[in-house]
mmCIF file of the C-alpha atoms, coordinates in Angstrom:
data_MODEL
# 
_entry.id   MODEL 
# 
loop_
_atom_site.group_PDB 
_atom_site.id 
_atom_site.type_symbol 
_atom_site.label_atom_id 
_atom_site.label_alt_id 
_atom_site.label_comp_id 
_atom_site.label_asym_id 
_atom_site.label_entity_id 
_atom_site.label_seq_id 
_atom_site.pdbx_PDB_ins_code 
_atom_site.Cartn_x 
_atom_site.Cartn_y 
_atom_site.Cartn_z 
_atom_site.occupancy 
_atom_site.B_iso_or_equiv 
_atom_site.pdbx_formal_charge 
_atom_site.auth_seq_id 
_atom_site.auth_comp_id 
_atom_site.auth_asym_id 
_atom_site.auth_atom_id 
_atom_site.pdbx_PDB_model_num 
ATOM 1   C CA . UNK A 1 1   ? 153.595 202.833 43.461  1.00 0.00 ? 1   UNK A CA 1 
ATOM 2   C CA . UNK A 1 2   ? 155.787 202.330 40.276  1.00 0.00 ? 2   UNK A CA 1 
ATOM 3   C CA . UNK A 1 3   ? 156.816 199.138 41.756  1.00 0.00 ? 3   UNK A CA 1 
ATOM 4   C CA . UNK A 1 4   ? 153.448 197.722 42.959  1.00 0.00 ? 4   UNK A CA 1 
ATOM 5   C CA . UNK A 1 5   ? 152.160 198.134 39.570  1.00 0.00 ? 5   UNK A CA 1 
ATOM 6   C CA . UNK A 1 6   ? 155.380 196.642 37.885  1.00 0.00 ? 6   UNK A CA 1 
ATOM 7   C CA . UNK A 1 7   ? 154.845 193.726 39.878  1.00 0.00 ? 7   UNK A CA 1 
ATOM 8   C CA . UNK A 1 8   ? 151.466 193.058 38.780  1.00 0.00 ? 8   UNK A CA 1 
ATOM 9   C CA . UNK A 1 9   ? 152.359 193.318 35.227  1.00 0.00 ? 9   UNK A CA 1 
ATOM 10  C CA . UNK A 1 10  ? 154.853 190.518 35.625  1.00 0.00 ? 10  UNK A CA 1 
ATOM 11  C CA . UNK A 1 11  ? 152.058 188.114 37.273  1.00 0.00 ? 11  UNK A CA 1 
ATOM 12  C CA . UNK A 1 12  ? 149.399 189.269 34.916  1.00 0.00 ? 12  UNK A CA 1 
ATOM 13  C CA . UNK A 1 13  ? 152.395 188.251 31.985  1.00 0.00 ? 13  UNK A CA 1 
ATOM 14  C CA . UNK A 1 14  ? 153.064 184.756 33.642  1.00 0.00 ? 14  UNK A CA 1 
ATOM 15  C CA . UNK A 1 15  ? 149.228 184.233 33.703  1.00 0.00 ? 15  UNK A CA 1 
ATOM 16  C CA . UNK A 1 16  ? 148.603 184.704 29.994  1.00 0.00 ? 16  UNK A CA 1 
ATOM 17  C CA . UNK A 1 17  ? 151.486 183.078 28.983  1.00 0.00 ? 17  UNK A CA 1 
ATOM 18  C CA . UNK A 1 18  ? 150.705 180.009 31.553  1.00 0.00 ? 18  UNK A CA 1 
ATOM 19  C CA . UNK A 1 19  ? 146.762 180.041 29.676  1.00 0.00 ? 19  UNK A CA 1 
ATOM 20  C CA . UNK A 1 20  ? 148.376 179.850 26.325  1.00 0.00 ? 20  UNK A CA 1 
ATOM 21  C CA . UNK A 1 21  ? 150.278 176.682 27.101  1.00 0.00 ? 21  UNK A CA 1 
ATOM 22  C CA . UNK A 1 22  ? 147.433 174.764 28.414  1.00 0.00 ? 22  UNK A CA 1 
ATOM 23  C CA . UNK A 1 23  ? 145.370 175.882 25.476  1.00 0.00 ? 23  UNK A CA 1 
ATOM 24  C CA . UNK A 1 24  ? 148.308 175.071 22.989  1.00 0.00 ? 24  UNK A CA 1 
ATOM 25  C CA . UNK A 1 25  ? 148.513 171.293 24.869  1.00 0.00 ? 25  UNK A CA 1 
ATOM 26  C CA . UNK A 1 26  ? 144.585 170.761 24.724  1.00 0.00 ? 26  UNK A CA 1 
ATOM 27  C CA . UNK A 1 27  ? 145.155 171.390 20.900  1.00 0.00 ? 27  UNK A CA 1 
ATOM 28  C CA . UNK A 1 28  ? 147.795 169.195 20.241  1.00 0.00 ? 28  UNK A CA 1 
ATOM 29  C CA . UNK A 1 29  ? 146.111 166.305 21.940  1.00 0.00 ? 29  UNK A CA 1 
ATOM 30  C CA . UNK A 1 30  ? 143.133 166.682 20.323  1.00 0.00 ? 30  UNK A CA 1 
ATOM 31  C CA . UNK A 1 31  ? 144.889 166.506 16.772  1.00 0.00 ? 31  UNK A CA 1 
ATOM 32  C CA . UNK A 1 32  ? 146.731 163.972 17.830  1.00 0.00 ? 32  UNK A CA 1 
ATOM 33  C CA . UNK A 1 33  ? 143.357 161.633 18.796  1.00 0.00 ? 33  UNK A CA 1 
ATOM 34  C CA . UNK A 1 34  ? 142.030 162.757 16.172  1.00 0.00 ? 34  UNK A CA 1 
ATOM 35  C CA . UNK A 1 35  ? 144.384 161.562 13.640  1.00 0.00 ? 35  UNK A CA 1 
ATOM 36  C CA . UNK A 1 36  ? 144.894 158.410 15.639  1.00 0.00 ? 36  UNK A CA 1 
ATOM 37  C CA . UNK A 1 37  ? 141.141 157.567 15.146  1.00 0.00 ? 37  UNK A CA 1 
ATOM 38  C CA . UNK A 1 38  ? 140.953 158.520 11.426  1.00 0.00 ? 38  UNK A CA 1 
ATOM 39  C CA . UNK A 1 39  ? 143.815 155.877 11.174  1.00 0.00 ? 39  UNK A CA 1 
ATOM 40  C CA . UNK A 1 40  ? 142.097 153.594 12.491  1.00 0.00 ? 40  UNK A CA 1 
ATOM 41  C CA . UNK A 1 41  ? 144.936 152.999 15.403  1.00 0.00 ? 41  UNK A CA 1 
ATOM 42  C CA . UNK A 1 42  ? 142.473 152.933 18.021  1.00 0.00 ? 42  UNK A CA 1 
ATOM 43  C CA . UNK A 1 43  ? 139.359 150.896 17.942  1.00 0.00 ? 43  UNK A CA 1 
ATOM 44  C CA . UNK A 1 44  ? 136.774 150.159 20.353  1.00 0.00 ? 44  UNK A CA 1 
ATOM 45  C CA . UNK A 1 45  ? 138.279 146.511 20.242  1.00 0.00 ? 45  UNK A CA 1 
ATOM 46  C CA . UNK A 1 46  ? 141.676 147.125 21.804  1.00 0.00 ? 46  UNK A CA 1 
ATOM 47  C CA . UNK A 1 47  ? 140.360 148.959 24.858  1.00 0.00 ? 47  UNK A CA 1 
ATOM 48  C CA . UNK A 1 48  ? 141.109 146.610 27.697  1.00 0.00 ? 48  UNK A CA 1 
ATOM 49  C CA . UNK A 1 49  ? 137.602 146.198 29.324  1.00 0.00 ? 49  UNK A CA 1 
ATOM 50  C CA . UNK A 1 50  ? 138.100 144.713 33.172  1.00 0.00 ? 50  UNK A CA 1 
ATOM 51  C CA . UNK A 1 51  ? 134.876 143.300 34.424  1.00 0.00 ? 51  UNK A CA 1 
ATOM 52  C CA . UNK A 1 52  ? 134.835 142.538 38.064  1.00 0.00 ? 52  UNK A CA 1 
ATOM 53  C CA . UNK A 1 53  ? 133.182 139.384 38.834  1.00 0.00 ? 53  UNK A CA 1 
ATOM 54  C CA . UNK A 1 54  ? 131.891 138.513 42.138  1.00 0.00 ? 54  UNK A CA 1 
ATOM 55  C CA . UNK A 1 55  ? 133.044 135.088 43.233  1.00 0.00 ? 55  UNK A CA 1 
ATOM 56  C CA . UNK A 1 56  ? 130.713 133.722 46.042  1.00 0.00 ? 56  UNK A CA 1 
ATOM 57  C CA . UNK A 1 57  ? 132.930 132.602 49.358  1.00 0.00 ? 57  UNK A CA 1 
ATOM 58  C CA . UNK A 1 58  ? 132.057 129.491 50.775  1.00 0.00 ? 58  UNK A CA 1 
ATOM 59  C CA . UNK A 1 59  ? 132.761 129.054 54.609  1.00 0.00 ? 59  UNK A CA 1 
ATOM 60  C CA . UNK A 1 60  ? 133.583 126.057 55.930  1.00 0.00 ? 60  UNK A CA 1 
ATOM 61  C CA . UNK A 1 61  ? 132.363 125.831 59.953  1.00 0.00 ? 61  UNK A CA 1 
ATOM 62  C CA . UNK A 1 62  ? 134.459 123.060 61.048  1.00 0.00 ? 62  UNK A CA 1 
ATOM 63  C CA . UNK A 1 63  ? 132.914 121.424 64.223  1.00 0.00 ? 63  UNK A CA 1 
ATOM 64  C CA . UNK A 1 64  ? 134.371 121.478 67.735  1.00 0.00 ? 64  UNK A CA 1 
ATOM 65  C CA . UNK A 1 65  ? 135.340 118.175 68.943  1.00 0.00 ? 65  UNK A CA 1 
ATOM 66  C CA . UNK A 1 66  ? 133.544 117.753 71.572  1.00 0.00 ? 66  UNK A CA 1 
ATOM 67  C CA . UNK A 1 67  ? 135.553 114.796 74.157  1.00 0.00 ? 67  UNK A CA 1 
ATOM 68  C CA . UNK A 1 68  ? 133.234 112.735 75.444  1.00 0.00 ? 68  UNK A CA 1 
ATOM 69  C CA . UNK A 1 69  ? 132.162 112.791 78.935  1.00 0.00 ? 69  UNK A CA 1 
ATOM 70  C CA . UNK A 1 70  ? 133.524 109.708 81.438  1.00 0.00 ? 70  UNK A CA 1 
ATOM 71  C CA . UNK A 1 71  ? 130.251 108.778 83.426  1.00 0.00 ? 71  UNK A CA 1 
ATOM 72  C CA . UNK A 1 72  ? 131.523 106.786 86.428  1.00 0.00 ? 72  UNK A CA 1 
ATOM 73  C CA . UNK A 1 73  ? 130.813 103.217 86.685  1.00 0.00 ? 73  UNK A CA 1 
ATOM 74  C CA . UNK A 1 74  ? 129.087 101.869 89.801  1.00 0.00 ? 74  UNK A CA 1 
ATOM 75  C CA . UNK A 1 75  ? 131.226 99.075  91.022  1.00 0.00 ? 75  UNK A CA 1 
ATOM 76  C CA . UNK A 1 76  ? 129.335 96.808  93.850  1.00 0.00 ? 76  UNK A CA 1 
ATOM 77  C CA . UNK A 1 77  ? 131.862 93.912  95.685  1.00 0.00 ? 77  UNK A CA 1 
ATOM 78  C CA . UNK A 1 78  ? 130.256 90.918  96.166  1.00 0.00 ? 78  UNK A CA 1 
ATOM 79  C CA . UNK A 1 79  ? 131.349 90.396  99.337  1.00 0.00 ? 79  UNK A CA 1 
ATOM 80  C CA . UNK A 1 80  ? 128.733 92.669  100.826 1.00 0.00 ? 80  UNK A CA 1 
ATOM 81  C CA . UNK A 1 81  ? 125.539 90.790  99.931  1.00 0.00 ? 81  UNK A CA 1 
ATOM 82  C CA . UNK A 1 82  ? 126.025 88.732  103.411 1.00 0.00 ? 82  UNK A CA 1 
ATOM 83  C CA . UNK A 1 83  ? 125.739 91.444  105.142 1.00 0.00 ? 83  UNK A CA 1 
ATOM 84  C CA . UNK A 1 84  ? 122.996 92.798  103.901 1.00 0.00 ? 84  UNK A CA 1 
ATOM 85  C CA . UNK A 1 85  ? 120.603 89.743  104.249 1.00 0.00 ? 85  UNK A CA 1 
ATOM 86  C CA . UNK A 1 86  ? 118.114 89.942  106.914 1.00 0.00 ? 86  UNK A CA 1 
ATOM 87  C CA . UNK A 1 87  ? 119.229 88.511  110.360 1.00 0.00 ? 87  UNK A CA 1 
ATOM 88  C CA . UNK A 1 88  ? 116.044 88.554  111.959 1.00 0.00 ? 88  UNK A CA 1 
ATOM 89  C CA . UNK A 1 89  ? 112.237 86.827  111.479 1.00 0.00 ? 89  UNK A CA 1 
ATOM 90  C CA . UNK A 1 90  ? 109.334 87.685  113.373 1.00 0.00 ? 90  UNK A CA 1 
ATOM 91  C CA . UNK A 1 91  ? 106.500 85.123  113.579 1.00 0.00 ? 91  UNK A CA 1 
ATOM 92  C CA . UNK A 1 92  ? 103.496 86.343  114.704 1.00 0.00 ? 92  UNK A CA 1 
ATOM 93  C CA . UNK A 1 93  ? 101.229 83.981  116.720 1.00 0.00 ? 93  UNK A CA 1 
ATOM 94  C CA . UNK A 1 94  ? 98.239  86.096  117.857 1.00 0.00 ? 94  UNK A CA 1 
ATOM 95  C CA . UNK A 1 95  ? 96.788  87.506  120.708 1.00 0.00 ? 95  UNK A CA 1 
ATOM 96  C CA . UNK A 1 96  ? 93.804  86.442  123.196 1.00 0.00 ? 96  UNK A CA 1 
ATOM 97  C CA . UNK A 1 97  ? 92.271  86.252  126.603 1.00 0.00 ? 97  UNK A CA 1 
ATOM 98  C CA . UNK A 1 98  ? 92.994  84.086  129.373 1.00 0.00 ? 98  UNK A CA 1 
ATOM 99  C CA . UNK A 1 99  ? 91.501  83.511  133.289 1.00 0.00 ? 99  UNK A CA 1 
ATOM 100 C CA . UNK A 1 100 ? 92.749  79.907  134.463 1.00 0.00 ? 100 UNK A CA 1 
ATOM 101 C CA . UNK A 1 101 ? 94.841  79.019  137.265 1.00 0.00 ? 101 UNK A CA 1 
ATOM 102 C CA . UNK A 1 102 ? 96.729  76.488  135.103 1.00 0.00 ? 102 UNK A CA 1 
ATOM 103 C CA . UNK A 1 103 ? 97.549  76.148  131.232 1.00 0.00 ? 103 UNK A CA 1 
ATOM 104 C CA . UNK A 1 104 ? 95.667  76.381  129.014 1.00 0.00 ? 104 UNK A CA 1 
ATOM 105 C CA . UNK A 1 105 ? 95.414  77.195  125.236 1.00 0.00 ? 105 UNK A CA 1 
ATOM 106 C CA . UNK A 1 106 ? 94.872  80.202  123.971 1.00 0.00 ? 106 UNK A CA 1 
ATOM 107 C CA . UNK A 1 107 ? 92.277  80.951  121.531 1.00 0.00 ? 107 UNK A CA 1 
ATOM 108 C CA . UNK A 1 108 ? 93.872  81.289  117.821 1.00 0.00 ? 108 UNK A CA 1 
ATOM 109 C CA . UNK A 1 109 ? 97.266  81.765  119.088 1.00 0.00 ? 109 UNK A CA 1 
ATOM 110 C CA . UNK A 1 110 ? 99.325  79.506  117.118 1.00 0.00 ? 110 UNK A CA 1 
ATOM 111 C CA . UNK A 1 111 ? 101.469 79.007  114.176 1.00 0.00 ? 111 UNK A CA 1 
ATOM 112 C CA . UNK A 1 112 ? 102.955 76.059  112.258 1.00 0.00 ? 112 UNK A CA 1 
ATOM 113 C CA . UNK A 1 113 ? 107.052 76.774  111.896 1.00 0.00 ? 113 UNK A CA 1 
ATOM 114 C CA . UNK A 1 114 ? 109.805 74.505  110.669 1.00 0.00 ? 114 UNK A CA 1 
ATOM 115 C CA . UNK A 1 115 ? 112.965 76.201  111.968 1.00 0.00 ? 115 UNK A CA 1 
ATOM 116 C CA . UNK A 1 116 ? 115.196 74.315  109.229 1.00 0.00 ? 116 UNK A CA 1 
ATOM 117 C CA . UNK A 1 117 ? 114.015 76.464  106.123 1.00 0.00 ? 117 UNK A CA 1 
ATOM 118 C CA . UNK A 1 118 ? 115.996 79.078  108.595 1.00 0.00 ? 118 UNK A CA 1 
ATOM 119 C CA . UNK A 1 119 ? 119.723 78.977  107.652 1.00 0.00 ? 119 UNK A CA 1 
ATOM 120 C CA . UNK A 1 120 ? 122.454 79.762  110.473 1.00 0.00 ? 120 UNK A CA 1 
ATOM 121 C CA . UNK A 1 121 ? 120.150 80.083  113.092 1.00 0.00 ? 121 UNK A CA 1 
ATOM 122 C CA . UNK A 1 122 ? 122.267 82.150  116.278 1.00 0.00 ? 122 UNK A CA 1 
ATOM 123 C CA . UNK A 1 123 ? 119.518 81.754  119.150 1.00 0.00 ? 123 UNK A CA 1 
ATOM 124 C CA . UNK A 1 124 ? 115.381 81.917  118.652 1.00 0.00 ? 124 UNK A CA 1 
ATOM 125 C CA . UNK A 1 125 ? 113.209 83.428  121.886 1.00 0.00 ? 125 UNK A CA 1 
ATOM 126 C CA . UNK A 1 126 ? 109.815 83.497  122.614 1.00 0.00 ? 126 UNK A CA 1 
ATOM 127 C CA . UNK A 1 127 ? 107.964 87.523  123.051 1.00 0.00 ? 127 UNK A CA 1 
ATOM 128 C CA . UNK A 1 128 ? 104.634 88.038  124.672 1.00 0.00 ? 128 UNK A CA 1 
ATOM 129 C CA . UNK A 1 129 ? 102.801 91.421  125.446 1.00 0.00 ? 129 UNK A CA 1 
ATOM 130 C CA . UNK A 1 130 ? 100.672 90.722  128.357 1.00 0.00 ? 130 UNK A CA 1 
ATOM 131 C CA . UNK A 1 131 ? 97.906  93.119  130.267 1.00 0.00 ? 131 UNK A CA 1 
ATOM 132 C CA . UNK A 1 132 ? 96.108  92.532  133.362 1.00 0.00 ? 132 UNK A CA 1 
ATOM 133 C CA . UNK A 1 133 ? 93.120  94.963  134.261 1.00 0.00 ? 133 UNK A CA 1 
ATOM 134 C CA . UNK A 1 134 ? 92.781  94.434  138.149 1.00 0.00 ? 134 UNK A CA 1 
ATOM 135 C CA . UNK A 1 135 ? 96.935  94.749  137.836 1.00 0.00 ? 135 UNK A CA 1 
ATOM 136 C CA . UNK A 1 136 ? 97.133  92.487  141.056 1.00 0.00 ? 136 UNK A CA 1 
ATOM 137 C CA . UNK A 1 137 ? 98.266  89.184  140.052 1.00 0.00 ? 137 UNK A CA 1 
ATOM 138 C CA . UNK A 1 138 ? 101.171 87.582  138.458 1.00 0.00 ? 138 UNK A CA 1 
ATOM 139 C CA . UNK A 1 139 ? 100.726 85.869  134.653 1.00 0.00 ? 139 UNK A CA 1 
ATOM 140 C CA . UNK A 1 140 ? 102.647 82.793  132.828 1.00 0.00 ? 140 UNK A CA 1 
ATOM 141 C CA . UNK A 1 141 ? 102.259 82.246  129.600 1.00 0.00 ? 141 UNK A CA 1 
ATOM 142 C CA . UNK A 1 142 ? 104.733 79.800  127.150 1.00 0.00 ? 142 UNK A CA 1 
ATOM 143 C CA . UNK A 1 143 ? 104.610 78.029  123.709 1.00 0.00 ? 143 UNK A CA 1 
ATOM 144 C CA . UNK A 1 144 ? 103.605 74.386  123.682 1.00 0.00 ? 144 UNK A CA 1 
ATOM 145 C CA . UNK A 1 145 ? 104.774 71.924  120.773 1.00 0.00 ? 145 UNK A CA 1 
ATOM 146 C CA . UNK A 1 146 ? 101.772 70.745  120.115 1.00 0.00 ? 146 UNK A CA 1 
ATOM 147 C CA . UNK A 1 147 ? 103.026 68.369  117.620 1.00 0.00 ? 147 UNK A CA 1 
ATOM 148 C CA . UNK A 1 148 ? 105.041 66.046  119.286 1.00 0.00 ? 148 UNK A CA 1 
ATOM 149 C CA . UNK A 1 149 ? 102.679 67.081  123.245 1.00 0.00 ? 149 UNK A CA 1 
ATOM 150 C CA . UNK A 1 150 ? 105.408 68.904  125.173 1.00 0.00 ? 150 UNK A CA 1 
ATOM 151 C CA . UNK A 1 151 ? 106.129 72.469  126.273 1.00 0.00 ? 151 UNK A CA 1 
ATOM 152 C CA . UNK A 1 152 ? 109.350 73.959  124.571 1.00 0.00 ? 152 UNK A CA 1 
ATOM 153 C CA . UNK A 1 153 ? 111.838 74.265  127.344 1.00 0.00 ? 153 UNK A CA 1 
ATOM 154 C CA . UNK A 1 154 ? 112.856 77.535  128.085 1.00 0.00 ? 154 UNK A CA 1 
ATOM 155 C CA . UNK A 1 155 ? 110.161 79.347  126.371 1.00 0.00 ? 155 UNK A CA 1 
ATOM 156 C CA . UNK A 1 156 ? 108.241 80.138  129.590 1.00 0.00 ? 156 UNK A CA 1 
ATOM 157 C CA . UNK A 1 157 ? 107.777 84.232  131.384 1.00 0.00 ? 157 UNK A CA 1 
ATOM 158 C CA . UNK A 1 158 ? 106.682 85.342  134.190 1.00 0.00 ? 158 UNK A CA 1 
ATOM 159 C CA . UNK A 1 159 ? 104.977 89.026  134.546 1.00 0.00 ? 159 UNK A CA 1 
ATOM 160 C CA . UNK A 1 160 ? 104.899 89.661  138.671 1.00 0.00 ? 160 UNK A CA 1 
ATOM 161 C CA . UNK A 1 161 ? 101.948 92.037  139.021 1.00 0.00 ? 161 UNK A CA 1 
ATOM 162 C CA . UNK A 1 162 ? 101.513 95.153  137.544 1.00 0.00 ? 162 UNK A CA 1 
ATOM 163 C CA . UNK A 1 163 ? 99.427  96.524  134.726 1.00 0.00 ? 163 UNK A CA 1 
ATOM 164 C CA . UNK A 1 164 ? 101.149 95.535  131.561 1.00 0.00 ? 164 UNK A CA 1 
ATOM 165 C CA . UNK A 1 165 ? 104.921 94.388  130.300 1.00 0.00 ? 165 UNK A CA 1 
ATOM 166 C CA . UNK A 1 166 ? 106.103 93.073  127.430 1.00 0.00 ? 166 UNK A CA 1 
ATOM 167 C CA . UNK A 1 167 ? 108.095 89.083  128.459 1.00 0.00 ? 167 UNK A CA 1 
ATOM 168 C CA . UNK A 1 168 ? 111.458 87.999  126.504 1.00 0.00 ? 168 UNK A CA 1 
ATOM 169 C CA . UNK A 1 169 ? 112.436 84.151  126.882 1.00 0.00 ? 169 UNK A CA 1 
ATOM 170 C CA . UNK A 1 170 ? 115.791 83.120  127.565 1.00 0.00 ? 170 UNK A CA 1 
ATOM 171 C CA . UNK A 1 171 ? 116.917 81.525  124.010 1.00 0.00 ? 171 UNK A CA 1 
ATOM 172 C CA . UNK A 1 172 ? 114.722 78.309  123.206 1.00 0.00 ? 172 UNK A CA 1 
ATOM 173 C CA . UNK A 1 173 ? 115.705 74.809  122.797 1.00 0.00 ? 173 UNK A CA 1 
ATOM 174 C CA . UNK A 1 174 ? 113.774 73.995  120.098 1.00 0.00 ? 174 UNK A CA 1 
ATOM 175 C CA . UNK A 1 175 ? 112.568 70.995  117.584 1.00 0.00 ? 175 UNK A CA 1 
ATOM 176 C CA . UNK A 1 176 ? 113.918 70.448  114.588 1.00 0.00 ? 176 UNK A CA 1 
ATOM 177 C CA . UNK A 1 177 ? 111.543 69.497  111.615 1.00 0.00 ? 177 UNK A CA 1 
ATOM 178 C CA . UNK A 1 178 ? 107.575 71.304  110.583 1.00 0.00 ? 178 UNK A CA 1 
ATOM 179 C CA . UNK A 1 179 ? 105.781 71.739  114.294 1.00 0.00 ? 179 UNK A CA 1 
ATOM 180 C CA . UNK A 1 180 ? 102.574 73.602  115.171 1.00 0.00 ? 180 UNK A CA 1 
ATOM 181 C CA . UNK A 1 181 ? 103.473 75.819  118.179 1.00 0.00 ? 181 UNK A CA 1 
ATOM 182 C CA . UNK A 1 182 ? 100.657 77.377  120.956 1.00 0.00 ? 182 UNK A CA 1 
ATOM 183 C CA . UNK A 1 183 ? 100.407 79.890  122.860 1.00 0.00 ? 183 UNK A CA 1 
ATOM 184 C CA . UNK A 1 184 ? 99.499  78.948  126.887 1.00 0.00 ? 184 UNK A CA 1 
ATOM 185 C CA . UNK A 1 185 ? 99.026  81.205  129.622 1.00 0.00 ? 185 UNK A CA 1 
ATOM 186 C CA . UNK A 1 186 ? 98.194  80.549  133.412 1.00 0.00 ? 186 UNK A CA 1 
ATOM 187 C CA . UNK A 1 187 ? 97.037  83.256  136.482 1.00 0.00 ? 187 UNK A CA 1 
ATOM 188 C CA . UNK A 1 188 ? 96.987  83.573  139.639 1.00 0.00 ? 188 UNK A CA 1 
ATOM 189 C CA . UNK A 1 189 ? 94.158  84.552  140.885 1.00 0.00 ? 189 UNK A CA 1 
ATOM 190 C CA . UNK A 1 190 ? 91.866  84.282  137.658 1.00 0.00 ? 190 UNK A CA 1 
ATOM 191 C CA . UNK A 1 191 ? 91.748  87.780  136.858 1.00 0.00 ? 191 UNK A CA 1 
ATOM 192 C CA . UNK A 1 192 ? 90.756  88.403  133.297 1.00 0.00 ? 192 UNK A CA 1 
ATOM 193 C CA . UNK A 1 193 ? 94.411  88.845  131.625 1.00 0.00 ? 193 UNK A CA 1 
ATOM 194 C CA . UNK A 1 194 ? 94.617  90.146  127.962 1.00 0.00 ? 194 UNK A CA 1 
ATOM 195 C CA . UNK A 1 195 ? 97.346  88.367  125.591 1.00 0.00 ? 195 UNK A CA 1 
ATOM 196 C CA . UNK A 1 196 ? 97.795  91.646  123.220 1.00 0.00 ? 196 UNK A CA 1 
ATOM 197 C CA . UNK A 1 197 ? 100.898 90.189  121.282 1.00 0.00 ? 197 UNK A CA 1 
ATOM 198 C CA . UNK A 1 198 ? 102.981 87.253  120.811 1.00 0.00 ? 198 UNK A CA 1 
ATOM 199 C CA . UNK A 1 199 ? 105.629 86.183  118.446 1.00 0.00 ? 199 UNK A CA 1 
ATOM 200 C CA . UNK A 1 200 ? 108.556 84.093  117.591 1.00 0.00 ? 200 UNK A CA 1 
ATOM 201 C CA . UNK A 1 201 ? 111.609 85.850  116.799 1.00 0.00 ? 201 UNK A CA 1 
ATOM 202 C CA . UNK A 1 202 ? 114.386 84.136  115.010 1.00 0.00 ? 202 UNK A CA 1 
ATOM 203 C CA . UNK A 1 203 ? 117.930 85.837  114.857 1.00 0.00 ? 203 UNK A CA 1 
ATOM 204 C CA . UNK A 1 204 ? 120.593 84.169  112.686 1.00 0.00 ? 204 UNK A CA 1 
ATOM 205 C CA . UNK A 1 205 ? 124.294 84.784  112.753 1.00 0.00 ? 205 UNK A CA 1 
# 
């Protein structure tokens, strides 16, 4: 007990003498302000005042260089355009009826054709369509110059019974120069024979 209570006496000693420091410090510094401002030492003037100013940032967006974009250029040769010109002409020359046991003209089945305003011509042929109702009799038909009075050679088919068939012509040996060209056609027995189609067809090389 004696020394619990001689130990509290030493901290409650340290305490007071501790409190009368700080209170001896606080009254030197205020006499020492004190004195300073009744000199006039320290004025208002001489405190350093910091103001802060706020400085605006500018940012700069620098823009992406974008490379441009290589669009392919279409490059055609020249040396294609022959082969893509047309190589063959159709001429049409009409259709019609026919019943005679020779030649003879038919009806609105013709067509004026100069073969030189064709360049490089490889072979020309002569196409009919021909129908015969009965379907018992053979039919001849050809093309007739009727310019300069002849038939053109090789330009004459045969259809040997049967209903219908369309006629090719071995390749024609034609006429140079503007001719008018008609269609003929023959039977043989006189059966009514329908002419449904005929043309010229003109294939260059």
């Amino acid at each position: 007990m004696r020394d619990e209570k001689e130990v509290r006496f030493a901290f409650a000693t340290v305490g007071v003498l501790i409190f009368v420091l700080l209170l001896n410090i606080l009254y030197l510094n205020y006499t020492f302000f004190n004195k300073q401002f009744q000199n006039g030492s320290l004025t208002p003037s001489s405190l350093t005042v910091v103001t802060v100013t706020s400085v605006p940032v500018v940012i700069t967006v620098i823009p992406t260089q974008v490379p441009p974009t290589l669009i392919p250029t279409s490059v055609f040769q020249t040396n294609i355009q022959s082969n893509s010109l047309v190589k063959d002409y159709f001429i049409p020359l009409g259709s019609g009826t026919n019943q005679t046991s020779e030649f003879a003209d038919v009806p609105g089945a013709l067509a004026k054709v100069d073969f030189d305003n064709y360049q490089n011509i490889k072979e020309i042929r002569f196409e009919a369509s021909v129908n015969v109702p009965t379907a018992n009799q053979s039919v001849t038909v050809r093309l007739f110059n009727t310019t300069d009075k002849h038939p053109v050679w090789n330009s004459e088919v045969t259809m040997s019974g049967g209903a219908s068939e369309y006629l090719i012509s071995p390749p024609l040996l034609y006429d140079t120069g503007s001719k008018t060209y008609q269609v003929e056609m023959k039977t043989q027995l006189k059966y009514l024979t329908n002419l449904t189609q005929s043309r010229i067809h003109i294939l260059l090389k």
